[in-house]
N, C-alpha and C positions, 0 to 999 in steps of 0.2 A: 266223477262218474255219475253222469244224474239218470243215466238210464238203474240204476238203482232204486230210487227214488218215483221213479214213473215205475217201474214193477212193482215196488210197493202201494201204488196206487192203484194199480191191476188186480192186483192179489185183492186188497180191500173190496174194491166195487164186487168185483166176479163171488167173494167170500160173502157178504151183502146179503147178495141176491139167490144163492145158491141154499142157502137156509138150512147148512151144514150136512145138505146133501155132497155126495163127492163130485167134483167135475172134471170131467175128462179133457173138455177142448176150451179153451178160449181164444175169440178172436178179434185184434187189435187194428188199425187203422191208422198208421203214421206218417205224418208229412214230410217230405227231404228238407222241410225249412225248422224243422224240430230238433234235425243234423243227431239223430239217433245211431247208435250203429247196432244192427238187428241181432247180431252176434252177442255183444254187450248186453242187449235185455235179455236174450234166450238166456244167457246164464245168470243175470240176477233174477230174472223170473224164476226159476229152478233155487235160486237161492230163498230166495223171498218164501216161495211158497212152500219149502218146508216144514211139515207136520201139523200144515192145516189140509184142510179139503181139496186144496188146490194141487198138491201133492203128486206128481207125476201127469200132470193134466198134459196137455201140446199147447204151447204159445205159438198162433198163427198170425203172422205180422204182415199185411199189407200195405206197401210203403206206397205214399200217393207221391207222384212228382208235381214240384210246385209249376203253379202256372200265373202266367202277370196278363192283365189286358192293358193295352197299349191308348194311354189318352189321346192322343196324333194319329193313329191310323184305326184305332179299334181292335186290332190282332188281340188273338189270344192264342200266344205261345207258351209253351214249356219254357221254362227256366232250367238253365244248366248249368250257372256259373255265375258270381258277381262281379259289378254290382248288378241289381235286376234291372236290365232292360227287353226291349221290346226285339221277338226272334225276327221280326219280319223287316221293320227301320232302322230299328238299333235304339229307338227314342230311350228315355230315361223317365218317363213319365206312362208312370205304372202302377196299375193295382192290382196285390195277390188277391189271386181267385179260386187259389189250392194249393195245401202243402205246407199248413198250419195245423192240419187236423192231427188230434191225442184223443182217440177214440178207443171206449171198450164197444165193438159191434155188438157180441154175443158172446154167451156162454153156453154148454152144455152139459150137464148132470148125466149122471151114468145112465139114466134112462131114454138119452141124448135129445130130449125134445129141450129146445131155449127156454129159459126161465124170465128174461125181461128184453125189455125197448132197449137201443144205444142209452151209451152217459155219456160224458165226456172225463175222460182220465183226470 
């Protein structure tokens, strides 16, 4: 279970940056090619973040769906299935363009104004 391991990388950055103020919200940014499942982190997140600051916060999980652009036609489609090809020809000749991201966006402190810029998880 690596979403484990990524909420503990959550916990740490948002714990960081928070500067043992308490924080209410955190908000993540994850890619379908990260192959997370959001369930799974909400509750290591709640695991993780036990009797630190993080502590009853909201894990807000925005999943980005991957997308490939197409070397042969130029498309840029969604990805929905492997292996990664192109929505529009079908080519095989592909680069992701989205849906690799493991992002902390924000955090917010009980005073709810953001304390830093993105990191990356």
């Amino acid at each position: 279970m690596h979403e484990l391991s990524i909420a503990g990388a959550i916990v740490e950055i948002a714990s960081r940056h928070a500067n043992g103020r308490p924080v209410s919200r955190v908000e993540v940014k994850v890619g379908w090619l990260r192959q997370v499942v959001p369930d799974s982190l909400q509750f290591a997140f709640e695991l993780v973040s036990a009797g630190t600051e993080l502590e009853g916060a909201e894990l807000a999980i925005e999943e980005v769906p991957a997308r490939v652009r197409c070397g042969a036609c130029a498309a840029e489609t969604v990805l929905e299935q492997f292996p990664a090809h192109c929505g529009e020809c079908g080519g095989f000749d592909v680069d992701v363009t989205a849906g690799e991201e493991l992002l902390v966006e924000s955090i917010e402190v009980e005073d709810g104004r953001p304390t830093w810029q993105p990191q990356v998880a």
